[in-house]
C-alpha positions in Angstrom: 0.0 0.0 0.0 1.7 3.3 -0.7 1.9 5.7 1.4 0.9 9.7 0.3 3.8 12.5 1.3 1.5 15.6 2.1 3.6 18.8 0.8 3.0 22.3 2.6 1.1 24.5 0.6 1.8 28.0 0.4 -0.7 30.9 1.4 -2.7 31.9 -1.6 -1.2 35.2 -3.1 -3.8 38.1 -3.1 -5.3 38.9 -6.7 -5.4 42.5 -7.3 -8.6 43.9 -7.6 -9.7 44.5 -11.4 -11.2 47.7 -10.8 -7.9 49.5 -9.0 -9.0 50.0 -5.0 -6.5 49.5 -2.2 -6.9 46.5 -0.5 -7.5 47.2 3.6 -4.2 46.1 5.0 -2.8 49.2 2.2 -5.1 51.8 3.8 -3.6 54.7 5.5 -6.1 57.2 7.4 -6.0 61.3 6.8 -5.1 61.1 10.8 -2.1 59.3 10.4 -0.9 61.7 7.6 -1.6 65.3 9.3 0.0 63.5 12.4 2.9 62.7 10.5 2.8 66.1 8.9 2.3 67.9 12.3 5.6 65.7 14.1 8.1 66.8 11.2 7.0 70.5 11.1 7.0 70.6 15.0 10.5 69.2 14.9 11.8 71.6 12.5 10.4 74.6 14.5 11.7 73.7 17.5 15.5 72.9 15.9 15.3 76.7 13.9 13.8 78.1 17.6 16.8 76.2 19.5 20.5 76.7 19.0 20.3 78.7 15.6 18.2 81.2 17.1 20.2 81.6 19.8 23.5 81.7 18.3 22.1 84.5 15.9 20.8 86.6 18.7 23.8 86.7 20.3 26.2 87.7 17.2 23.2 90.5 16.6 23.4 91.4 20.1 27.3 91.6 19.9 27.2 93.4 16.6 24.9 95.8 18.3 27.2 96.3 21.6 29.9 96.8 19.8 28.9 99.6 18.0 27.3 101.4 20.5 30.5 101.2 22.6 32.6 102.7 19.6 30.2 105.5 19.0 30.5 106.1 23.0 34.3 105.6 22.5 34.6 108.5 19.7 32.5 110.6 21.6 34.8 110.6 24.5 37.9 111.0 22.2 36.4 113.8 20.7 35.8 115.4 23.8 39.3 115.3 24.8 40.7 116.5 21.2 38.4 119.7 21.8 37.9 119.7 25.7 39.6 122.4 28.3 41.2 124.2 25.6 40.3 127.6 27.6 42.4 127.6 30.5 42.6 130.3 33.2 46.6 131.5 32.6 46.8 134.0 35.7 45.1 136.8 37.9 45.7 140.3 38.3 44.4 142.1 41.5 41.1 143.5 39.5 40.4 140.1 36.9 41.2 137.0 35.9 42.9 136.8 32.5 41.8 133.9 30.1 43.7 133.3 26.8 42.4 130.6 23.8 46.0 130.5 23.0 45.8 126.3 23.7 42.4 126.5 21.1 44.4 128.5 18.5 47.9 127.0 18.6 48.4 124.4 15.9 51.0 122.3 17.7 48.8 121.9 21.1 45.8 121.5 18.8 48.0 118.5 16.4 48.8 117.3 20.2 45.4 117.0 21.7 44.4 115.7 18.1 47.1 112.9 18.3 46.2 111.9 22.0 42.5 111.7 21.3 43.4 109.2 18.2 45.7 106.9 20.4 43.2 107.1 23.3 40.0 106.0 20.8 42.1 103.3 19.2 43.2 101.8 22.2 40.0 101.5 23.9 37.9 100.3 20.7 40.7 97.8 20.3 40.1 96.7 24.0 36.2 97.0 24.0 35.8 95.1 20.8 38.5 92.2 21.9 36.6 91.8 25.2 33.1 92.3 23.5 33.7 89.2 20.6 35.9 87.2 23.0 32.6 86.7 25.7 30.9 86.4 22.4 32.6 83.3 21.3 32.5 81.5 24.9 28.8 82.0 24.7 28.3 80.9 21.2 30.7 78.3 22.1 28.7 77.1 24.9 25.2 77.4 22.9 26.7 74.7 20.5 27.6 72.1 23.3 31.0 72.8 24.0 32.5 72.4 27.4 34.7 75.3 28.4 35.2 74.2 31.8 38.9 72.7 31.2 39.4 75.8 29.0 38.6 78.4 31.6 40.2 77.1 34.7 43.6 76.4 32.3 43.5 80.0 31.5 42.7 81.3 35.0 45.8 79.3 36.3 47.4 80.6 33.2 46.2 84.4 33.9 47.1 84.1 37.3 50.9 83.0 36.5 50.8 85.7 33.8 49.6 88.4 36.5 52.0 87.6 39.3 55.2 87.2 36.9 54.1 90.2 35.0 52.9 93.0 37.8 55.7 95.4 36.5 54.9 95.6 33.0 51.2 95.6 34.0 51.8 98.3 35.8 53.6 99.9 33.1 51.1 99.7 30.8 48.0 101.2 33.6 50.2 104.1 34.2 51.1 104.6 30.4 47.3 104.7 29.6 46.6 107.4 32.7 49.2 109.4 31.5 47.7 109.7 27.5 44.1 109.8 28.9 45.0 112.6 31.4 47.6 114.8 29.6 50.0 114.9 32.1 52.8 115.9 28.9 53.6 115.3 25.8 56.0 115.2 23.2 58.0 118.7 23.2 57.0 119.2 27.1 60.1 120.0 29.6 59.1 117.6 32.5 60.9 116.7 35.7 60.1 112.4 36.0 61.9 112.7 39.9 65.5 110.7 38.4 65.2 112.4 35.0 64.5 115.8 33.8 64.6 116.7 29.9 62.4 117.3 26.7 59.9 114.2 26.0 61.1 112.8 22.6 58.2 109.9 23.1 55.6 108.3 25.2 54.8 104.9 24.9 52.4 103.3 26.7 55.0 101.6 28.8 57.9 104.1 29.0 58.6 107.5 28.1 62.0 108.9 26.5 63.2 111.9 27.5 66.1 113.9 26.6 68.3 115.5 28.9 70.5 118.8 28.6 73.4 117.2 28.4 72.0 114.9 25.2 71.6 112.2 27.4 68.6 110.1 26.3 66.6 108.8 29.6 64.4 105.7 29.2 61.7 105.7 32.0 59.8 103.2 32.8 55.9 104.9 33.2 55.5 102.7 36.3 57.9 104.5 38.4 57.4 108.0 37.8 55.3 108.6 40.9 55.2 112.6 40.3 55.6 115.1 37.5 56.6 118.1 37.1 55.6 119.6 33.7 57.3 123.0 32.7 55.6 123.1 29.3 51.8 123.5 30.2 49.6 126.1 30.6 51.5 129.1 31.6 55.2 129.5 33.1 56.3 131.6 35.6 60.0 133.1 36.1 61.3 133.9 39.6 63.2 136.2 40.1 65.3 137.3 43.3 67.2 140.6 42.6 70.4 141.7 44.6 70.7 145.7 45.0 72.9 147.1 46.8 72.1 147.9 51.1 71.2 151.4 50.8 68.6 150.9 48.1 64.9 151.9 48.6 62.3 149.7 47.5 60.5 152.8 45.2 64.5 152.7 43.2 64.2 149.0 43.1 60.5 149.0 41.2 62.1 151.8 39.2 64.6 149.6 37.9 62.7 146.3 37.5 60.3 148.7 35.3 62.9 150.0 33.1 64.0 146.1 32.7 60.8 144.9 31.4 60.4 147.9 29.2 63.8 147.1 27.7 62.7 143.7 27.0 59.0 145.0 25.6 61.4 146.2 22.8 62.3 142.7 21.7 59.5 141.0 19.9 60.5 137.6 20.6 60.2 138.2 24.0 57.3 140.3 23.9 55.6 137.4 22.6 56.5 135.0 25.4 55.4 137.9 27.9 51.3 137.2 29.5 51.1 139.6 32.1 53.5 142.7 33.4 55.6 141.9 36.0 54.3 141.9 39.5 57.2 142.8 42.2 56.4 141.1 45.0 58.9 143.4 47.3 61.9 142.7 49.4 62.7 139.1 50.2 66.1 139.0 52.1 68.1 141.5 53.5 71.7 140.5 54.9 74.7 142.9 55.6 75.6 143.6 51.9 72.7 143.6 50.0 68.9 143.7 50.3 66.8 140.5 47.4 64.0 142.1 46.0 61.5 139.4 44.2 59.7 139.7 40.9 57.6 137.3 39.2 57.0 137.3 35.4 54.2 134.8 33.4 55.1 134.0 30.2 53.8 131.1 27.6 54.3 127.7 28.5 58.1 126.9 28.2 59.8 130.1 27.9 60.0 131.2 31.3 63.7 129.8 30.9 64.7 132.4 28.2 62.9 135.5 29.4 64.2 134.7 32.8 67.9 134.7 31.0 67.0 137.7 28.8 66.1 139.5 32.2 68.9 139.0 34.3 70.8 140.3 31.2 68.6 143.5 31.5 69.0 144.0 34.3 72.8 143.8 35.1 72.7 146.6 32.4 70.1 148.7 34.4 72.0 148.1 37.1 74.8 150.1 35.3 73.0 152.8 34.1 71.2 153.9 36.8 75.2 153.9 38.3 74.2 150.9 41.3 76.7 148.1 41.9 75.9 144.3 42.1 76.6 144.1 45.5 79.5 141.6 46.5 80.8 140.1 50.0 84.3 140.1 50.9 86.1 137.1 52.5 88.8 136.7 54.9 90.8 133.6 54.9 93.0 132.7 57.9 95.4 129.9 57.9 96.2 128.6 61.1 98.4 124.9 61.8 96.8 122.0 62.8 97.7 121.0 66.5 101.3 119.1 66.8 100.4 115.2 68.0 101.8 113.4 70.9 104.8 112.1 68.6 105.7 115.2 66.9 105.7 117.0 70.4 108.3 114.2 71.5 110.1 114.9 68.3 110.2 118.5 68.9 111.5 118.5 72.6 114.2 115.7 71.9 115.2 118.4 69.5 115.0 121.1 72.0 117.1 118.9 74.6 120.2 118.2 71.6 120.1 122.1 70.9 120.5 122.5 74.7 123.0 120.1 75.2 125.1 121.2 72.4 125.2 125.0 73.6 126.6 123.6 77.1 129.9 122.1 75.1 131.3 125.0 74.2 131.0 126.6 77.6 133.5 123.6 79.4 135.2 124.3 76.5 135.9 127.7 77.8 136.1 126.9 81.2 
């Protein structure tokens, strides 16, 4: 009897519908699709609302900060290019004189000019490196970075930096004070405390100076820790006068008068001359002459000639009106210095051979 092998039959493949409709297990619902729809634009809003929108505000926000801090920055620069050009130059007893002479002068105007340039460049370098540097960290940050390891490797870094560098920080600060304050300039006669001379440069960091000897001085900004600046504003010559003892002070004023009306003749010095001369009376009196002081205001800087071209003046006043510079005499005395103990033992074992010797020849003659 033979046996029947019963083979698996596969499932019965669908037939297509003649007339073209989906079949059920094919049907997708209108839900399904607007969900669908809804999840992809929903994602895409929220990526474009996320980081991108965020990193742009920021660089807009940057953008925005830094110009308003360069606007604010050439504001202030121009302010000191054209600020306190009027400056009170002196008093008289009735009103105050003012002069524009720092307004109208085309070298303090090119000066002020160059200062408020180097001043507005510096800080709108500064701002906009600190502005875009805090920019970056936070764009930085906004994209996923950590800057942990970053910042505390350049705090230690800073830190290093700042204790082996406290000089030439320092340097630097006082360089900035100095341009942003005016204390002098190039051209300006200055005493720096070690170094006095004519500034041939400022830097930020040290200022060169030129001595009158031609010495060039190289000082570091850091250690000047006062300045004396003959070259700004006004100058002043002070004079102390020597006439002779028997002088009166109305002869004195008539002679200081005559000086400065020599010296109105020059126009040089006529030029460097801001007020007249105001004697302020006597100012020493010893046993050969009696100091009678004047004070003269002149331009900034040439109180050092018109002081020279009055002394000259004068001495010739002096001789015209027939007084003599007084002078004091001197007496020099020249005494020995007290013998020591061995040179008076020299001198009286010389005494005792000169005694001893005169004795000879009298048992001679005995």
């Amino acid at each position: 009897m033979a046996t029947q092998t019963a083979t698996p039959t596969s499932s019965p493949t669908p037939v297509p519908d003649p007339s073209g409709a989906p079949s059920p297990a094919e049907t997708i619902s209108v839900e399904e699709v607007q969900r669908v729809v809804e999840d992809s634009a929903s994602s895409g809003w929220e990526f474009l609302l996320g980081t991108p929108l965020r990193v742009t505000v920021i660089l807009l926000v940057a953008i925005v900060i830094t110009f308003v801090v360069r606007r604010l920055i050439r504001k202030f620069a121009k302010s000191i290019a054209t600020g306190g050009s009027r400056r009170k130059l002196g008093e008289t007893k009735k009103k105050s004189v003012t002069t524009d002479f720092l307004k109208v002068d085309p070298s303090v105007r090119e000066r002020r000019a160059q200062r408020a340039n180097t001043v507005g460049s510096l800080l709108q370098s500064i701002a906009t490196i600190v502005i875009w540097l805090i920019t970056g960290m936070t764009v930085l940050t906004e994209l996923g970075f950590n800057l942990a390891p970053v910042l505390a490797s350049a705090g230690i870094a800073g830190l290093a930096l700042g204790f082996g560098a406290q000089t030439l920080v320092k340097d630097y600060l006082a360089g900035f004070f100095i341009v942003i304050e005016d204390q002098y300039g190039i051209g300006d006669y200055i005493d720096a405390g070690e170094a006095e001379g004519t500034v041939e440069e400022v830097g930020l960091r040290t200022t060169k100076l030129r001595g009158l000897d031609g010495t060039l001085w190289h000082v570091r900004n850091g250690e000047i820790l006062r300045v004396g600046n003959y070259s700004q504003g006004w100058g002043q010559v002070v004079l102390d006068l020597p006439f002779p003892y028997d002088t009166d002070e109305a002869a004195a004023e008539t002679v200081i008068r005559d000086v400065f009306t020599e010296l109105r003749k020059d126009p040089e010095v006529d030029r460097s001359i801001i007020e007249e001369p105001e004697v302020l009376g006597i100012q020493d009196i010893t046993g050969e002459a009696v100091t009678v002081r004047a004070l003269i205001k002149t331009t900034p800087g040439d109180q050092f000639a018109v002081g020279r071209q009055f002394r000259a003046a004068f001495k010739r006043q002096l001789t015209a009106h027939g007084l003599a510079i007084p002078w004091t005499q001197q007496t020099v005395l020249r005494t020995s210095p007290a013998p020591s103990p061995a040179d008076r033992h020299n001198q009286e074992e010389h005494h005792g051979d000169e005694a001893e010797h005169s004795r000879q020849p009298e048992k001679q003659e005995q």
